[in-house]
Each structure stands twice: as C-alpha cells, then as structure tokens.
C-alpha positions as YAML, in Angstrom:
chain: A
units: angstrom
residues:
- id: 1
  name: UNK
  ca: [-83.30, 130.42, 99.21]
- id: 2
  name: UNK
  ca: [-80.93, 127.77, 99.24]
- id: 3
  name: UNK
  ca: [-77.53, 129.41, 99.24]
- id: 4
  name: UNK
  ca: [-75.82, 129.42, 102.52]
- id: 5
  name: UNK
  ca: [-74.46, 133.20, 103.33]
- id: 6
  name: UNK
  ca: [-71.41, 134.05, 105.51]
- id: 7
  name: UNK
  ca: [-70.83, 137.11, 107.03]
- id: 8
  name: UNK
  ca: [-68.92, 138.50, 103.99]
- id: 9
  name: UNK
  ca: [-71.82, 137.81, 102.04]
- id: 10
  name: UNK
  ca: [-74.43, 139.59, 103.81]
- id: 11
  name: UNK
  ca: [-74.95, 142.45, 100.98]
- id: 12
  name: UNK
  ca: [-77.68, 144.74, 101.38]
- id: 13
  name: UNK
  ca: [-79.17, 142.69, 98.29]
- id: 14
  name: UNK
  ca: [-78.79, 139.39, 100.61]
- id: 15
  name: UNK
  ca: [-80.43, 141.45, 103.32]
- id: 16
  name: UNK
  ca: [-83.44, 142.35, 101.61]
- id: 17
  name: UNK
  ca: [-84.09, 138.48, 100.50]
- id: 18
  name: UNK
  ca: [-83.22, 137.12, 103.78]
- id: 19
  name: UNK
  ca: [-85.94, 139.88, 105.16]
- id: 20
  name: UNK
  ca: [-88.28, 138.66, 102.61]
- id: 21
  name: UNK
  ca: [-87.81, 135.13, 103.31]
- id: 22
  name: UNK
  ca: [-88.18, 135.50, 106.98]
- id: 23
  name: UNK
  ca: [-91.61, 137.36, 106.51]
- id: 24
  name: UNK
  ca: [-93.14, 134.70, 104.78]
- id: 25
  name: UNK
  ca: [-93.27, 132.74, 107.95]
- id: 26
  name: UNK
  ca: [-92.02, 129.21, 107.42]
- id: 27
  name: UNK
  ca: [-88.60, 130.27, 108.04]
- id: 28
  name: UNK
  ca: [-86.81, 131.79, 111.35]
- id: 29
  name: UNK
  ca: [-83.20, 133.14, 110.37]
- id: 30
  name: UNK
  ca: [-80.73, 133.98, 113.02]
- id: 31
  name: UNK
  ca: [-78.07, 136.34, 112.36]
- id: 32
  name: UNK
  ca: [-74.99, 137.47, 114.63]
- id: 33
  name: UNK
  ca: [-73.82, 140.81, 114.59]
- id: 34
  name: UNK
  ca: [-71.77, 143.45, 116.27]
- id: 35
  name: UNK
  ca: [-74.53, 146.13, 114.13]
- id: 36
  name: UNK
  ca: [-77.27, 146.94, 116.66]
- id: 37
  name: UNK
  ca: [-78.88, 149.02, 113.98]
- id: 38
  name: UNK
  ca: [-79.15, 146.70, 111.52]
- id: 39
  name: UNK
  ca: [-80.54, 143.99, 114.08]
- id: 40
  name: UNK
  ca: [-82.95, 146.48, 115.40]
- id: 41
  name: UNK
  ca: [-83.80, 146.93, 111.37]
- id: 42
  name: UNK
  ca: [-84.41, 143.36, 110.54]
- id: 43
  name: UNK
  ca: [-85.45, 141.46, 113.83]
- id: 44
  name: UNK
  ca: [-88.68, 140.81, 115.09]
- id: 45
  name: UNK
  ca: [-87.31, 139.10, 118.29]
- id: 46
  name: UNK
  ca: [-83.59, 140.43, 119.90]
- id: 47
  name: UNK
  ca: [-81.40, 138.51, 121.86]
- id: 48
  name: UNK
  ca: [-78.28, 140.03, 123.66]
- id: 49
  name: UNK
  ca: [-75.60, 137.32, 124.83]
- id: 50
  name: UNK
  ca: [-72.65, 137.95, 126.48]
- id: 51
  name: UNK
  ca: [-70.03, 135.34, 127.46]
- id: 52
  name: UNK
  ca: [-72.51, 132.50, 126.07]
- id: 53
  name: UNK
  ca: [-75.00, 133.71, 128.05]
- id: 54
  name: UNK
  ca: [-78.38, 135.47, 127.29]
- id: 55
  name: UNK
  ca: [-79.02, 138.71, 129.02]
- id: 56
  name: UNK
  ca: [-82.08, 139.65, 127.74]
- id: 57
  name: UNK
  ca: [-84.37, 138.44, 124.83]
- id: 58
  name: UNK
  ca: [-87.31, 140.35, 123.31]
- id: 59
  name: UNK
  ca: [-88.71, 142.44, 120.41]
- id: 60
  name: UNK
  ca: [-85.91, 144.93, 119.34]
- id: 61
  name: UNK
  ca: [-87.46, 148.16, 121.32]
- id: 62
  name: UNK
  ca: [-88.00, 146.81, 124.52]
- id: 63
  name: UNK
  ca: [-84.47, 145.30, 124.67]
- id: 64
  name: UNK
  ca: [-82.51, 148.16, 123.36]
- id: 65
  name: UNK
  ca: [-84.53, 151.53, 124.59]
- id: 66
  name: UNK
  ca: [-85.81, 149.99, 127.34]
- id: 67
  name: UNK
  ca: [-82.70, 147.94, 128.52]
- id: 68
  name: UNK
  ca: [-82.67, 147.40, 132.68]
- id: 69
  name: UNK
  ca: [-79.37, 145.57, 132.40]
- id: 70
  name: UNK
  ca: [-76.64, 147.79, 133.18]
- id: 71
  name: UNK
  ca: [-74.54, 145.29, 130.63]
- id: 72
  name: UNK
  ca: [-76.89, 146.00, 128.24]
- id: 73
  name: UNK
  ca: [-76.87, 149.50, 128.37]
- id: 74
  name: UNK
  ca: [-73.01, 149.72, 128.91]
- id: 75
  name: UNK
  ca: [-72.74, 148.06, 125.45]
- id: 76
  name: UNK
  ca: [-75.17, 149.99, 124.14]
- id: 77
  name: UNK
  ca: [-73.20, 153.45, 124.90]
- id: 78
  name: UNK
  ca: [-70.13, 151.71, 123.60]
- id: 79
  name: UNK
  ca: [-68.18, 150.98, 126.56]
- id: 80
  name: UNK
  ca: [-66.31, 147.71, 126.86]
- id: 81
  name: UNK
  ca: [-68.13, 145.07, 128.50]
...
C-alpha cells in the first residue's frame, strides 16, 4: 500500500487493508486515536501516552482491563485527565 492515509481517510475499507497489511509482517503501522475500541480491535501492541509521555505499553488486554495506572483507568472511565 502506497497511499499515505490521514485521519479523515481512515474508512472502515482503509481499516481492513491497513489490518491486512500489518499481518503480513514486514510492516508495523502506528495509528493515533482517541477510539480505545477500535485500537483494542486492530493492535497487537498498545501504548497509552499522556503529555508526551508513555504510561504504559503492552498487548491491548493487559493495558486496558488490567490497567494499574490510576491515569489509565481515569481515562478509561471517561474522566478528564
């Protein structure tokens, strides 16, 4: 794939060949996003940053349901962090 996406592009036709092209393992894609779901979706590794810096970094269920950052989890549950 040699299109370069923005944010507005990011279809769920773009996500499904971005997932594809990740999987085939001779490409790492990061992606920013405000949509925990859809990270937790399409991730194989999760990193939370706040402020520039990283909280916690791991695969998707062990950061999110098993967050020990009170940050983390305040975010999480929607509060303002």
């Amino acid at each position: 794939m040699s299109q370069r996406l923005t944010w507005t592009q990011l279809t769920p036709r773009s996500s499904r060949n971005c997932f594809k092209v990740g999987n085939e393992g001779s490409t790492a894609i990061v992606m920013a996003t405000h949509n925990v779901y859809q990270a937790k979706r399409l991730a194989d590794t999760f990193a939370f940053m706040l402020y520039g810096r990283l909280i916690k970094i791991g695969h998707p269920s062990e950061v999110l349901e098993a967050s020990d950052d009170i940050t983390l989890t305040r975010f999480l549950r929607g509060e303002l962090v």
